[in-house]
C-alpha positions as CSV (number, residue, x, y, z in Angstrom):
1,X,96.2,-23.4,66.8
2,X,93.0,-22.7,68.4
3,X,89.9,-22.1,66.9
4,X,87.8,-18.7,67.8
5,X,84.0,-19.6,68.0
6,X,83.0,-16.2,68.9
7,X,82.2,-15.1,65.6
8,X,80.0,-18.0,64.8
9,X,77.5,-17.8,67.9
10,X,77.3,-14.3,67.2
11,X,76.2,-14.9,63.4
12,X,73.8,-17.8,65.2
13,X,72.5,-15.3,67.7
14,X,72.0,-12.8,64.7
15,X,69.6,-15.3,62.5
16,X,68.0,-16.4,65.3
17,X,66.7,-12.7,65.9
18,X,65.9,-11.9,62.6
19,X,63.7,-14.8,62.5
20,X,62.1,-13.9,65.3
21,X,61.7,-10.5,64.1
22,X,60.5,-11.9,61.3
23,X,57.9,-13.9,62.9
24,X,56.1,-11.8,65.3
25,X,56.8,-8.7,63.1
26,X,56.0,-9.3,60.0
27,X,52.2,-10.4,59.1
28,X,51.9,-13.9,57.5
29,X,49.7,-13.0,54.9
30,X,52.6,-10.9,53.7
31,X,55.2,-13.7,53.8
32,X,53.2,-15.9,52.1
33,X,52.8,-13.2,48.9
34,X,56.5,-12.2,49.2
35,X,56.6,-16.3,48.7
36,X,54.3,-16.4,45.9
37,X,55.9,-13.5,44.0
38,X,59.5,-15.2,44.7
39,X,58.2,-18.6,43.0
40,X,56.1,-17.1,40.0
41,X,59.3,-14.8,39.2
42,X,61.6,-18.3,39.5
43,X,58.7,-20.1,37.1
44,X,59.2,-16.8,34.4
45,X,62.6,-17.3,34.2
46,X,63.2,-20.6,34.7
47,X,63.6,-22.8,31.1
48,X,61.6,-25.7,32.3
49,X,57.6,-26.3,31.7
50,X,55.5,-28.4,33.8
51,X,52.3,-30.3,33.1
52,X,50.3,-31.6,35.8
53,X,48.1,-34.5,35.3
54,X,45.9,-35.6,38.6
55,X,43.9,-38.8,38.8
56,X,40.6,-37.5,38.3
57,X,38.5,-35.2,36.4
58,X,35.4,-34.3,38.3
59,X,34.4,-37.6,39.6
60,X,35.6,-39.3,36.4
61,X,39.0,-40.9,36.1
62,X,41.8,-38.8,34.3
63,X,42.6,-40.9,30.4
64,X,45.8,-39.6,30.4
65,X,46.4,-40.5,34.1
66,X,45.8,-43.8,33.1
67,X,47.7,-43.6,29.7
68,X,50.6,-42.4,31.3
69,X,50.2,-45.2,34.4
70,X,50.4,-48.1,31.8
71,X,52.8,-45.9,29.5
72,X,55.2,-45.9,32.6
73,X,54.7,-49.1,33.9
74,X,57.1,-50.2,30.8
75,X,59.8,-47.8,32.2
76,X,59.9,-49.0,35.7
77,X,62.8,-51.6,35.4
78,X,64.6,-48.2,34.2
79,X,63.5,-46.3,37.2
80,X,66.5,-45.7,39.7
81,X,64.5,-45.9,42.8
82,X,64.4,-49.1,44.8
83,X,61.1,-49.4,44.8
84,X,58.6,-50.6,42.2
85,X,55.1,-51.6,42.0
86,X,53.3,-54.7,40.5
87,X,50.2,-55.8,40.3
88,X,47.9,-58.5,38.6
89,X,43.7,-58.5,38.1
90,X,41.7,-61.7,37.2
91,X,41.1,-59.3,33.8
92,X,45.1,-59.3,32.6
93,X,46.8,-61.8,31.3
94,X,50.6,-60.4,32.3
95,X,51.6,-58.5,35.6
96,X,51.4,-54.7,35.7
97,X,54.9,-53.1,36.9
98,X,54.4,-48.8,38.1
99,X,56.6,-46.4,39.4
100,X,56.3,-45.7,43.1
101,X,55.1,-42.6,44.8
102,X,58.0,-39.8,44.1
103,X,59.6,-41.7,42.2
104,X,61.1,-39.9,38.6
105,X,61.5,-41.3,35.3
106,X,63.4,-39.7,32.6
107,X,62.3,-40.9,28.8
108,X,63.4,-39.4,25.7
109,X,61.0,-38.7,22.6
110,X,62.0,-37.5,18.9
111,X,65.7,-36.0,20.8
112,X,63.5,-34.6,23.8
113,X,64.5,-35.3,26.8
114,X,61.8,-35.0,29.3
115,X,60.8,-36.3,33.1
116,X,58.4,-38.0,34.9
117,X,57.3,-37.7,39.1
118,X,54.7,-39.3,40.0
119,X,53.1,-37.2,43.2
120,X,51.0,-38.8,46.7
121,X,49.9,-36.6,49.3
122,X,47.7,-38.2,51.8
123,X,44.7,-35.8,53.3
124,X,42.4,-36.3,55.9
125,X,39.1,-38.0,54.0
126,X,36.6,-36.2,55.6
127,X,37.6,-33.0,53.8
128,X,36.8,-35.0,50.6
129,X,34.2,-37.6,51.1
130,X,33.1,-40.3,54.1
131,X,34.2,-43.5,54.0
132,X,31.4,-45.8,56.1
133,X,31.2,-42.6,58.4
134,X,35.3,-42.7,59.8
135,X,36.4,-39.7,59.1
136,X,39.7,-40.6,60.2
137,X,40.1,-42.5,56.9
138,X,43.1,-41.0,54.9
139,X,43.2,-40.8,51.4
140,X,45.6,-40.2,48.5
141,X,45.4,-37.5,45.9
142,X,47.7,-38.4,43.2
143,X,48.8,-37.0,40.2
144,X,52.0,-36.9,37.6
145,X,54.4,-34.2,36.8
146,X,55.6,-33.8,33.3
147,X,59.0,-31.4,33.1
148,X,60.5,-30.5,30.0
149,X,62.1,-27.6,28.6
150,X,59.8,-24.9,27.7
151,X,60.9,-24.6,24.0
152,X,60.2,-28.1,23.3
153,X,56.3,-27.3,24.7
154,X,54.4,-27.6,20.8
155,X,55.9,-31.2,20.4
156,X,55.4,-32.5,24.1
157,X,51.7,-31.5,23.3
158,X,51.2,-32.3,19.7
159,X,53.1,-35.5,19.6
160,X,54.6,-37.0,22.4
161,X,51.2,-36.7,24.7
162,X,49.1,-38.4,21.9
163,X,52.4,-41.0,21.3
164,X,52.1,-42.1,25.2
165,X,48.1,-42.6,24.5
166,X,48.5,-44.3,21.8
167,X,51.2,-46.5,23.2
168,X,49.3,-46.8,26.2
169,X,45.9,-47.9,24.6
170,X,48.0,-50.8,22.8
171,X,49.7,-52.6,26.0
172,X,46.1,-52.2,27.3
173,X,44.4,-53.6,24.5
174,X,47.1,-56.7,24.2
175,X,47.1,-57.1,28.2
176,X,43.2,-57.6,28.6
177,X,41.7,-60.9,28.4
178,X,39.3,-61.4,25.7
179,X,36.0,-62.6,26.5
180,X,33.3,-64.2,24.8
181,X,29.6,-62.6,25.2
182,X,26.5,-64.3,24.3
183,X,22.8,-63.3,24.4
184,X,20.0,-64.0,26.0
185,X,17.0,-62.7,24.0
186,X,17.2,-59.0,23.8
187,X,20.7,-57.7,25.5
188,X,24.0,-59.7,26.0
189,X,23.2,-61.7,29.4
190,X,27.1,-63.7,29.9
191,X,30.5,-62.8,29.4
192,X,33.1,-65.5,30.1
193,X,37.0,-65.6,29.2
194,X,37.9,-67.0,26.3
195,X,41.0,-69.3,26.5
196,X,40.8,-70.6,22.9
197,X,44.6,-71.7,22.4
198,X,44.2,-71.6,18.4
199,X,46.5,-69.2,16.4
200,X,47.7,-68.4,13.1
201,X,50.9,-70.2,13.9
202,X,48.7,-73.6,14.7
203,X,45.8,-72.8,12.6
204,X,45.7,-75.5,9.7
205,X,44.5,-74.0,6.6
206,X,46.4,-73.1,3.5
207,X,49.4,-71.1,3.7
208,X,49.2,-69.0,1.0
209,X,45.1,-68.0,2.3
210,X,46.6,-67.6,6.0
211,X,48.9,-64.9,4.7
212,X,46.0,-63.0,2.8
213,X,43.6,-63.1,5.8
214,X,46.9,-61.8,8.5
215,X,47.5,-59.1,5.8
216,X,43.9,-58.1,5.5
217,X,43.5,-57.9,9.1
218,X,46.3,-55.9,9.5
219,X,45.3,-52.9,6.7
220,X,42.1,-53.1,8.3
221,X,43.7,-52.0,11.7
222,X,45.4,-49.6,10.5
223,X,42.9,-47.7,8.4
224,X,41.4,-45.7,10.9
225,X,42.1,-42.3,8.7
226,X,41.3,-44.0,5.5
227,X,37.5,-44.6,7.1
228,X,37.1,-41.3,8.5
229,X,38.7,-40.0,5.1
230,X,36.2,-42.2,2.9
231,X,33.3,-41.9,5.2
232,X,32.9,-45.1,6.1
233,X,32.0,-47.0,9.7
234,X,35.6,-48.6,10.9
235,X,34.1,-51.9,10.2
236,X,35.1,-54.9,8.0
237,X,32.7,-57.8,7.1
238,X,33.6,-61.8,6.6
239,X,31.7,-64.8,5.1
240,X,33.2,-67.9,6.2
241,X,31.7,-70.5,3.9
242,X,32.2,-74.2,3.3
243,X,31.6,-77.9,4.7
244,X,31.6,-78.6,8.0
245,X,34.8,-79.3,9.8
246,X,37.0,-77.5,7.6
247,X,38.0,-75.0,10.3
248,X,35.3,-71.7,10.5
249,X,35.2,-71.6,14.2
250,X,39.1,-72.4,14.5
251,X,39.6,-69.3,12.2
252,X,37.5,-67.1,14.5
253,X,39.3,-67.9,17.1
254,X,42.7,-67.4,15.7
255,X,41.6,-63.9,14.3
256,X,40.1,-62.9,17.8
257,X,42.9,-64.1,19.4
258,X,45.5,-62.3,16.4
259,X,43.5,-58.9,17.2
260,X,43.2,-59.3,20.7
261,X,39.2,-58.7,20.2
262,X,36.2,-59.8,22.2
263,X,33.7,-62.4,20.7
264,X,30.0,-61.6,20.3
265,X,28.4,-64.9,19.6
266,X,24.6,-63.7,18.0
267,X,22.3,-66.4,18.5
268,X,19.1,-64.7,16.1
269,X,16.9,-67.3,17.5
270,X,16.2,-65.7,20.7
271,X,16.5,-62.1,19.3
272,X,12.7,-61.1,19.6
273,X,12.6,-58.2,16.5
274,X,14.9,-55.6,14.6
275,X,14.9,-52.9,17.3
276,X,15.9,-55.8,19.7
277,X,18.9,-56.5,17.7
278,X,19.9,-52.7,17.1
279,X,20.3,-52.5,20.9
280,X,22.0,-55.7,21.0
281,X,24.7,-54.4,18.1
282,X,24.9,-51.2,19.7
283,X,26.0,-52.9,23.1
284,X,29.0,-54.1,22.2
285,X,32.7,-52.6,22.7
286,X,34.8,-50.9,20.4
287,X,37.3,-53.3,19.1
288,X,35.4,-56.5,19.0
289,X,34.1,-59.3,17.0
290,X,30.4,-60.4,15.7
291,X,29.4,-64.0,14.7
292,X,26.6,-65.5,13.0
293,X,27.3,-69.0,13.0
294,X,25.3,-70.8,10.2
295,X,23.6,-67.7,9.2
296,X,21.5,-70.0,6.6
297,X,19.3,-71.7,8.7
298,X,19.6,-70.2,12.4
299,X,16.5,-68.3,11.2
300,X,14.7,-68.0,8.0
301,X,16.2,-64.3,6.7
302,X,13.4,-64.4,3.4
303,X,14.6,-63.0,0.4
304,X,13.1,-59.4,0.7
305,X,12.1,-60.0,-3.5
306,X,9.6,-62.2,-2.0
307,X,8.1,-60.2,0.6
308,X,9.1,-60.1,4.4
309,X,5.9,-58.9,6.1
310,X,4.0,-61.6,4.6
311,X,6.6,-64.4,5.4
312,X,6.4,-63.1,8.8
313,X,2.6,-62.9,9.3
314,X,2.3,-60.0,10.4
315,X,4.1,-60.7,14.0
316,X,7.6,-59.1,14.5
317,X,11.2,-60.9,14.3
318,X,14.5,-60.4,13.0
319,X,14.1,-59.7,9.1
320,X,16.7,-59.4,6.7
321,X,16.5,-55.4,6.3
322,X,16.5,-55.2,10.2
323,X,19.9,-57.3,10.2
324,X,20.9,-55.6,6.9
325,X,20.6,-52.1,9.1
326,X,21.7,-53.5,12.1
327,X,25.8,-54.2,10.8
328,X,25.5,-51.9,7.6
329,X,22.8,-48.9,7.8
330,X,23.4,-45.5,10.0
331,X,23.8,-47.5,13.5
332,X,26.9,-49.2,12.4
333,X,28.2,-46.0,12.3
334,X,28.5,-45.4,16.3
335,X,31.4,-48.0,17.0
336,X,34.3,-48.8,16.0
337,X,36.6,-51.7,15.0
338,X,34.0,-54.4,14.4
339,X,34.6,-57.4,12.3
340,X,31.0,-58.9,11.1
341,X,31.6,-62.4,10.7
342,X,28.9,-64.6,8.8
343,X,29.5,-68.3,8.4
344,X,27.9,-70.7,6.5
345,X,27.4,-74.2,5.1
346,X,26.0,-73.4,2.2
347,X,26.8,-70.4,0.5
348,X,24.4,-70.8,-2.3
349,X,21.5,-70.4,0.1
350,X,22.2,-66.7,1.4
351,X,20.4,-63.8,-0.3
352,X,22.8,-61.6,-2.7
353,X,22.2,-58.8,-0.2
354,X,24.0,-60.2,2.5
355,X,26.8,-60.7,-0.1
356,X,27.7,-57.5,-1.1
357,X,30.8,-56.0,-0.7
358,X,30.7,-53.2,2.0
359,X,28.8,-55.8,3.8
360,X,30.7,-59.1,3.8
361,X,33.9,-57.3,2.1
362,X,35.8,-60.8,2.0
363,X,34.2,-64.0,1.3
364,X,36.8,-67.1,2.0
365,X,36.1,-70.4,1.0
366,X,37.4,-73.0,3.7
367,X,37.3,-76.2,1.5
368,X,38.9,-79.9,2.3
369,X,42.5,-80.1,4.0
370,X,44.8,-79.8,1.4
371,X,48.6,-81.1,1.8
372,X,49.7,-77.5,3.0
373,X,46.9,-77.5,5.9
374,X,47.8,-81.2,6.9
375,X,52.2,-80.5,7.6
376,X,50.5,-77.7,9.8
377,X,48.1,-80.7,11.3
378,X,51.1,-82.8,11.8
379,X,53.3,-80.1,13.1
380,X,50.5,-79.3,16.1
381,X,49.9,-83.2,16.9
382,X,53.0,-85.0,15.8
383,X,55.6,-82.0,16.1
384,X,57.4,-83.5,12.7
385,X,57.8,-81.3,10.0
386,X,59.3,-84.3,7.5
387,X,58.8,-87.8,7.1
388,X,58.7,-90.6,4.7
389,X,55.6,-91.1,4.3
390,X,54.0,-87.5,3.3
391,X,54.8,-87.9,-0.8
392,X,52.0,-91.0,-0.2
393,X,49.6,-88.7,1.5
394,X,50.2,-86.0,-0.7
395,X,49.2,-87.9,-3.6
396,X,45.8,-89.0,-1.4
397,X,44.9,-85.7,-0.5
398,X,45.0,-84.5,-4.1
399,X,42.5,-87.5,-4.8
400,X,40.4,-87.6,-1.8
401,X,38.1,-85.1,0.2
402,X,38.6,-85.1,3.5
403,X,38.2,-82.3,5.8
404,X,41.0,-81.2,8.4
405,X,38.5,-82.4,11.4
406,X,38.8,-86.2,10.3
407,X,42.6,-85.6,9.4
408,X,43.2,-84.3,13.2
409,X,41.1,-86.9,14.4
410,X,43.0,-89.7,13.0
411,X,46.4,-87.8,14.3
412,X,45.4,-87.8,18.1
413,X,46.2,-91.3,19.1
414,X,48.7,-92.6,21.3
415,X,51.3,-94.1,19.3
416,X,54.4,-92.6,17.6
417,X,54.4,-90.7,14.2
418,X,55.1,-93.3,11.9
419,X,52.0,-95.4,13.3
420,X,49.5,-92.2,13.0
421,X,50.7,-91.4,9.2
422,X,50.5,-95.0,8.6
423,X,46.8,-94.9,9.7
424,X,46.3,-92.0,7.7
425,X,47.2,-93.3,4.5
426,X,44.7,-96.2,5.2
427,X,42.1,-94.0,6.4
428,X,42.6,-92.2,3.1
429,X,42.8,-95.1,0.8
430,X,39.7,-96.6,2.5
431,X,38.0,-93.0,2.0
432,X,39.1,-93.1,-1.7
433,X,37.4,-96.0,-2.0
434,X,34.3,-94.9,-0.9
435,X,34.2,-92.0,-2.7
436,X,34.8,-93.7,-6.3
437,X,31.7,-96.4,-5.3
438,X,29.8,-93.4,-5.0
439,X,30.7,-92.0,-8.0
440,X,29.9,-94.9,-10.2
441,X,26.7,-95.2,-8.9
442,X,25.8,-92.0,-9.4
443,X,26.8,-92.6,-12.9
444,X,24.9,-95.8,-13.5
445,X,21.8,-93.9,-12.4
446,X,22.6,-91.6,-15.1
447,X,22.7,-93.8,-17.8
């Protein structure tokens, strides 16, 4: 049979002279308003919504461009393109995954079913800004498309845009690398990262107070509307107090380390007066960590009973009001989700101001290692979690003070488990020893 192909040149012939028509008849400014109307009369009666977020703001980066970067970046192993993204700063600790350009993620929120694109289109530079003078630079404009269905518009706003924040804000928070700052007279001068490996799950205290302090960090994280409510600062204070070497530093850097929080380290010695340290307070980052190490003797903080202009002669330094002001007066107000950390050899030294609660809200005693603290000790340096010999040292510890530092110290030696405990015990008995000498003189000088 054969096949007439007159009727098909003609039809070609026909649209090829209607779009020539078209073309030199037919003004362009027309077509491109016949256009317009066309697509604004599809977008009225189409069922799906679109919400365009681009990179920028002005000359400031786009929060919810970012949100929705990182938000994503936990979808792209989902993502049926063949193409992903990864990346890695010196700043994160885990590789960043994204979805490449045009690519399109679908996600699902509370039954709504919505989609992601993310859109690139490359432009000449010059027509935005010079890069060193070539103006043949090209540059990106980029920007993500939300599409959803229309009636679901009230809940993509209200809850699932603050949800990818909010998820967003976490990864970011838990993918940073903490750093420790430390200052240098009046402003924070270093910032170095902070690769303390102690954790709650290695940190040798007692049990039963490791729970309380986990749980009392976590409330305090979560309490955000409960400050606003109350109208308090989002800020939670903590005296660390007893003898050296029973683990106040290890604890800071298990709680920093829990919270994913940067260190302040406040050295009040080079701190020149109270204004100084307002600035220095008011410098750091939402989300972070002060310490005053040995806040006792660092400086002498007099008792304001006895009169702080006259202990100060007249020349200006930290005083305990200033410091007082600094963590717990109007100014503590303008950040958020500080821990105050005070710690302390001697509790019994500290004026009853800095003690109050609202001030230093939780005030934990790290004493000597108990038997609970020492399987922890023995777990981190022996990796044993039984063994013949810990009913002995049970019985020591419950007789003897001895502080987790000297247990730990007696643990790292190279020789097998039975051989370190073995040591302990001696270094216990021989401890015991000591300690009941003491005793009876002390009670012969009594007599």
């Amino acid at each position: 049979m054969k096949f007439d192909t007159k009727p098909l040149v003609s039809a070609m012939a026909s649209i090829m002279v209607m779009r020539t028509i078209k073309n030199e008849l037919i003004p362009h400014e027309f077509l491109s308003i016949f256009q317009s109307g066309l697509d604004h009369l599809s977008r009225r009666f189409s069922a799906q919504f679109t919400i365009v977020i681009e990179e920028f703001q002005g000359m400031a980066r786009n929060q919810v461009f970012e949100a929705a970067e990182i938000y994503l970046g936990t979808k792209a192993a989902t993502v049926s393109a063949e193409r992903v993204k990864v990346s890695k700063s010196e700043e994160h600790k885990k590789l960043s995954f994204n979805i490449d350009r045009n690519a399109e993620v679908d996600d699902v929120f509370e039954g709504v079913s919505v989609k992601w694109k993310l859109i690139c289109i490359q432009v000449d530079s010059s027509r935005i800004r010079h890069y060193d003078n070539d103006s043949s630079a090209v540059a990106e404009i980029r920007s993500y498309e939300l599409t959803f269905h229309k009636k679901h518009k009230n809940k993509v706003f209200n809850s699932y845009l603050p949800y990818v924040m909010e998820i967003a804000d976490k990864i970011k928070q838990g993918n940073m690398a903490i750093k420790i700052h430390s200052n240098e007279y009046n402003y924070w001068s270093r910032d170095v990262k902070f690769n303390h490996p102690m954790s709650f799950d290695t940190l040798a205290i007692d049990e039963k107070l490791q729970r309380e302090i986990v749980n009392d960090l976590d409330k305090f994280v979560k309490a955000r509307d409960f400050y606003r409510r109350t109208g308090k600062a989002w800020k939670r204070g903590y005296l660390l107090y007893g003898p050296p070497g029973t683990g106040k530093s290890s604890l800071i850097a298990a709680m920093s380390n829990y919270l994913h929080y940067d260190i302040y380290d406040l050295d009040l010695t080079v701190v020149g007066d109270n204004r100084s340290l307002k600035q220095l307070i008011l410098g750091m980052s939402n989300r972070s960590i002060l310490v005053i190490e040995d806040i006792d003797c660092t400086i002498k903080l007099q008792n304001r009973e006895e009169g702080e202009e006259a202990s100060n002669n007249g020349h200006d330094k930290v005083t305990l009001s200033g410091l007082l002001n600094a963590t717990d007066g109007l100014w503590s107000c303008c950040s958020e989700e500080h821990i105050i950390i005070f710690t302390t050899n001697h509790k019994e030294r500290l004026d009853p101001a800095l003690l109050r609660p609202g001030r230093m809200d939780k005030q934990i005693h790290l004493s000597y290692c108990n038997f609970s603290a020492f399987k922890q000790l023995a777990m981190n340096y022996l990796c044993i979690s039984e063994h013949e010999l810990y009913e002995k040292i049970e019985e020591l510890l419950g007789q003897v003070n001895a502080t987790p530092a000297e247990i730990g110290e007696v643990l790292t030696k190279d020789a097998d488990a039975t051989e370190c405990l073995q040591d302990l015990i001696n270094f216990l008995q021989k401890k015991k020893m000591i300690q009941e000498e003491g005793k009876n003189e002390a009670n012969v000088k009594e007599e």
